[in-house]
N, C-alpha and C positions, 0 to 999 in steps of 0.2 A: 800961602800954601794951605789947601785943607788939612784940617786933622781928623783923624778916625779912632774911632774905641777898636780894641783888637778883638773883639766880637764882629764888626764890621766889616764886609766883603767889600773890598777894592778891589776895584778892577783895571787894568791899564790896556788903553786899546791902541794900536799904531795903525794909521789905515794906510794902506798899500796900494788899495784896490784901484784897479781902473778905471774912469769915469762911468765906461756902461756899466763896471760891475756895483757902484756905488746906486746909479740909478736903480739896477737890479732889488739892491738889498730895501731901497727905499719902496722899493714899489710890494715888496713881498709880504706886508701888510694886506695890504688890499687887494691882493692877490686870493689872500689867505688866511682872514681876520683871524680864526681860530685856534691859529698852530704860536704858541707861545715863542717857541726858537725861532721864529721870524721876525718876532715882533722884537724879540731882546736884541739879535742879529743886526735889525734897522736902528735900532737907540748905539748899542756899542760900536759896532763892527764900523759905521760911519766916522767912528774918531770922535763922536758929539760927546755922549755918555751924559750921566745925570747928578745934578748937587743940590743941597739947600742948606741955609744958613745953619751954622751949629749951633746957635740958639735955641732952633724949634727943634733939635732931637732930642730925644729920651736923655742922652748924657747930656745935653749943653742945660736941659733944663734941671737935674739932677747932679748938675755940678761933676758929673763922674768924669776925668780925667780922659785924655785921650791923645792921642800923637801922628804924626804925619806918616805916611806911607816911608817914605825914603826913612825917617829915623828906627820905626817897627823893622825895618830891613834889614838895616845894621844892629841893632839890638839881637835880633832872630834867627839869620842866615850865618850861616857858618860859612864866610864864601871862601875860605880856603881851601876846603874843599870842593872847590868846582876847578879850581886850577891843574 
């Protein structure tokens, strides 16, 4: 499991999309080099998204402490109140 500092923007992506609409999102780069919500749309929206070792970040080389998406959730989310 990766761990994140809660400075860290996690994102979770489920792809749904339909085969042409996945080719869609892949092509809308190139389509469109310059429009940023395209470019991030093709990296996430595909279900790929982006990692790199916790070594090479700011926290892993700073030793600063850090924890998993699912534990930040339960620590943070009041989910009783969604019920």
């Amino acid at each position: 499991m990766e761990n994140y500092s809660k400075g860290e923007t996690v994102l979770v992506s489920i792809s749904a999309f339909h085969k042409n609409e996945i080719n869609e999102i892949a092509n809308d780069p190139k389509n469109d080099p310059t429009n940023f919500v395209k470019k991030y749309r093709s990296i996430f929206g595909a279900g790929r998204g982006v990692s790199w070792p916790l070594e090479k970040t700011f926290n892993g080389k700073n030793r600063i402490p850090t924890t998993s998406a699912k534990q930040w959730a339960k620590d943070n989310i009041d989910w009783e109140s969604y019920q």
